[in-house]
Every structure is written in structure tokens, then in C-alpha cells.
MILUMGU-363285 format. One record per residue (C-alpha): residue number from 1; residue in three letters; y, z, x. Coordinates in pm, 1 decimal. Layout:
% MILUMGU-363285
{NUM, "ALA", {Y, Z, X}};
...
This chain:
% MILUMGU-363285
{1, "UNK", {0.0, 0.0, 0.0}};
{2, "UNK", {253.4, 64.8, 283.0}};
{3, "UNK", {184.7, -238.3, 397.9}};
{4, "UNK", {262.2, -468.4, 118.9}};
{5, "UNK", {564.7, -219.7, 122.5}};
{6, "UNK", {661.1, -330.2, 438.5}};
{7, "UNK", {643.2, -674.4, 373.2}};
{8, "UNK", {857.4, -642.3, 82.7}};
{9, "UNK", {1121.3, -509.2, 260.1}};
{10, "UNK", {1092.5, -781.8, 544.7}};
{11, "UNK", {1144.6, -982.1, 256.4}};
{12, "UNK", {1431.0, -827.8, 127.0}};
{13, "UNK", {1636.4, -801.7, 495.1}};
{14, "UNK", {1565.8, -1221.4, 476.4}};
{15, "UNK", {1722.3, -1225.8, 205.8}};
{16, "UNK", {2071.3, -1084.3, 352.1}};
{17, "UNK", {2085.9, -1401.7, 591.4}};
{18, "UNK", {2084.2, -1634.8, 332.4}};
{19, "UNK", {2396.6, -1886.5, 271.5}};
{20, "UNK", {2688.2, -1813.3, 64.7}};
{21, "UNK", {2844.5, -2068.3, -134.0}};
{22, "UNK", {3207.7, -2064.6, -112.9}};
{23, "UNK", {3425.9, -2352.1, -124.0}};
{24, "UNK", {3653.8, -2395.7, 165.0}};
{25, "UNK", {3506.6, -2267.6, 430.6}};
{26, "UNK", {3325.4, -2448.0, 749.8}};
{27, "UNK", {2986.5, -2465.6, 734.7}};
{28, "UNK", {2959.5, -2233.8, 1052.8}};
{29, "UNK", {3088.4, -1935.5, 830.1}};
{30, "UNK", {2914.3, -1956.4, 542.4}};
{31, "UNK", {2682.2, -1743.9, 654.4}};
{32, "UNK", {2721.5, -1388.7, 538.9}};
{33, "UNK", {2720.6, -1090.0, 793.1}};
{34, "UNK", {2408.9, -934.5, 710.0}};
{35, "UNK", {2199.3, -1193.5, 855.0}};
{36, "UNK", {2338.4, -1121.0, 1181.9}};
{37, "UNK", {2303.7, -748.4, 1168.2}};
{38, "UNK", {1973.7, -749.6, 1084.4}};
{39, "UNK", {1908.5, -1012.1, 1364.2}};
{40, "UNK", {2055.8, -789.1, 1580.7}};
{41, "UNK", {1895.2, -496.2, 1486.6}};
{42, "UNK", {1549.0, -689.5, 1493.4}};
{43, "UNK", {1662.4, -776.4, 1873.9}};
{44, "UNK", {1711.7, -425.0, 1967.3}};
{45, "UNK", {1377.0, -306.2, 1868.1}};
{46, "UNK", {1203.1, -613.6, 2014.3}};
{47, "UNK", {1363.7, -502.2, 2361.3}};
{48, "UNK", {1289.8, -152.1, 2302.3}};
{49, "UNK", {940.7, -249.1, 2220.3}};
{50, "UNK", {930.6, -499.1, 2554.0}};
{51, "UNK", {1046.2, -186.0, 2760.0}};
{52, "UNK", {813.9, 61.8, 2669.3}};
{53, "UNK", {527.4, -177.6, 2705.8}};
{54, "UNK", {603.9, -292.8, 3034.5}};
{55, "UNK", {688.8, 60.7, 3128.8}};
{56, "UNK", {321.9, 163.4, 3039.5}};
{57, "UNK", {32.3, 167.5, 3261.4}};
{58, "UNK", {-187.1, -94.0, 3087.2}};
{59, "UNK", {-367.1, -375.7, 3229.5}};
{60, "UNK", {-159.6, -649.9, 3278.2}};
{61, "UNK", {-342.2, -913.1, 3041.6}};
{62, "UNK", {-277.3, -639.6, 2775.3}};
{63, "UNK", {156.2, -651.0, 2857.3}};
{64, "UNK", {150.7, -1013.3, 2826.5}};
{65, "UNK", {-63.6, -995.7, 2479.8}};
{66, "UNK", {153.3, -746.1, 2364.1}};
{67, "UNK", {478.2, -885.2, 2452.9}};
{68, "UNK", {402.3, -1196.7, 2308.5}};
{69, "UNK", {337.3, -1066.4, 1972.3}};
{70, "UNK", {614.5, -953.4, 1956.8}};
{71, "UNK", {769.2, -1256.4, 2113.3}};
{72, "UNK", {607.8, -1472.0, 1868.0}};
{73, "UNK", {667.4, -1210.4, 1567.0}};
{74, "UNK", {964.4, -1023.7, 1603.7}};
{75, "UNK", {1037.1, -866.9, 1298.8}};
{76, "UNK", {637.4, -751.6, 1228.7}};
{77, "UNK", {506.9, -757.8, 1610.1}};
{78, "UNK", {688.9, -416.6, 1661.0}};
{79, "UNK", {553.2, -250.6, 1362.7}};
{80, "UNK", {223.8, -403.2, 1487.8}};
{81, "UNK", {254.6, -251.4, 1841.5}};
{82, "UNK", {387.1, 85.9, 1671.6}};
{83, "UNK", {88.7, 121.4, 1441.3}};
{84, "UNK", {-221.3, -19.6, 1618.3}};
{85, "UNK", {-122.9, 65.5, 1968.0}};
{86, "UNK", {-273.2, 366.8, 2141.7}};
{87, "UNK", {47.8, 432.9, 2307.2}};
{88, "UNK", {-28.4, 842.0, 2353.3}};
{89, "UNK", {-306.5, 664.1, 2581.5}};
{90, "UNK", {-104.6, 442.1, 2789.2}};
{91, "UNK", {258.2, 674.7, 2858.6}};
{92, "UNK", {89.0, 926.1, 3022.6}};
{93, "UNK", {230.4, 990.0, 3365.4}};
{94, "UNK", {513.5, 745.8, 3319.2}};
{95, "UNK", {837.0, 775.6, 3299.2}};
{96, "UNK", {870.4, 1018.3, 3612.4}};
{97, "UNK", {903.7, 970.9, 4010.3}};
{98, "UNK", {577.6, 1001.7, 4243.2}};
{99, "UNK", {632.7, 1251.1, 4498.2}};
{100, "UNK", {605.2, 1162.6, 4823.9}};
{101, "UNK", {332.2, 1299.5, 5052.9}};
């Protein structure tokens, strides 16, 4: 059920980048604002998402898999790494400086 939820709201943030019709205007701003803010929001989390996955110690075959997911589906490949990725697994130990012997 969340899921279909989900999807719905997708849905409904699409719908905020659609074109407005007003007369007058060049066809470069008829574009309402919403479409960029959720693009840009979308962006964000995509880079957040690249970050903490190439921050992680994971095999290298399993970065490039992940990053292109979310490459290839940016607004549902970060709610796809956030719910099927054992990131608890992966972050351990990172984040921190190695001492040196």
C-alpha cells in the first residue's frame, strides 16, 4: 500500500511541471515554478544518495549498480536505494580518519 502511495505522489509532483497556458508570454516561461523546485529537490537527493554510496565500503560493481539506478531513475532510484539497501551493513567504519601506525 505505501507503495502505490508513493507512486501517487510521484505522480502528483509531475504534475507541478506541467505547462501553463497564458497568452503573452514566451514559450521559455510558460513553465510554472514548481517543476523546477521539485527538479531541484529530486537533484539534491540524487547527489546525496551518490555520496553516501560512494562513501560506503561496498564492492565496487555494487557503486556503479547503485549509482546508476539512480542515474537512470532519479525520482524512484533513491527511494529504491533507501528501502532495499542494507546500508547499516555497508557505513560501518566510514565516515572517520584511520589512525596512523
Amino acid at each position: 500500500m505505501s507503495l502505490s502511495l508513493l507512486l501517487q505522489l510521484s505522480l502528483a509532483a509531475l504534475t507541478l511541471a506541467a505547462p501553463v497556458t497564458t497568452t503573452g508570454m514566451n514559450p521559455s516561461q510558460s513553465y510554472g515554478t514548481g517543476g523546477g523546485i521539485v527538479g531541484f529537490l529530486i537533484l539534491i537527493l540524487d547527489i546525496l544518495v551518490w555520496i553516501e554510496v560512494l562513501k560506503s565500503n561496498r564492492p565496487p560493481s555494487h557503486k556503479i549498480l547503485w549509482c546508476l539506478l539512480v542515474f537512470i531513475l532519479p525520482l524512484v532510484g533513491p527511494v529504491l536505494y533507501y528501502i532495499f539497501s542494507d546500508r547499516a551493513k555497508y557505513t560501518e567504519g566510514t565516515g572517520g580518519y584511520e589512525s596512523i601506525a
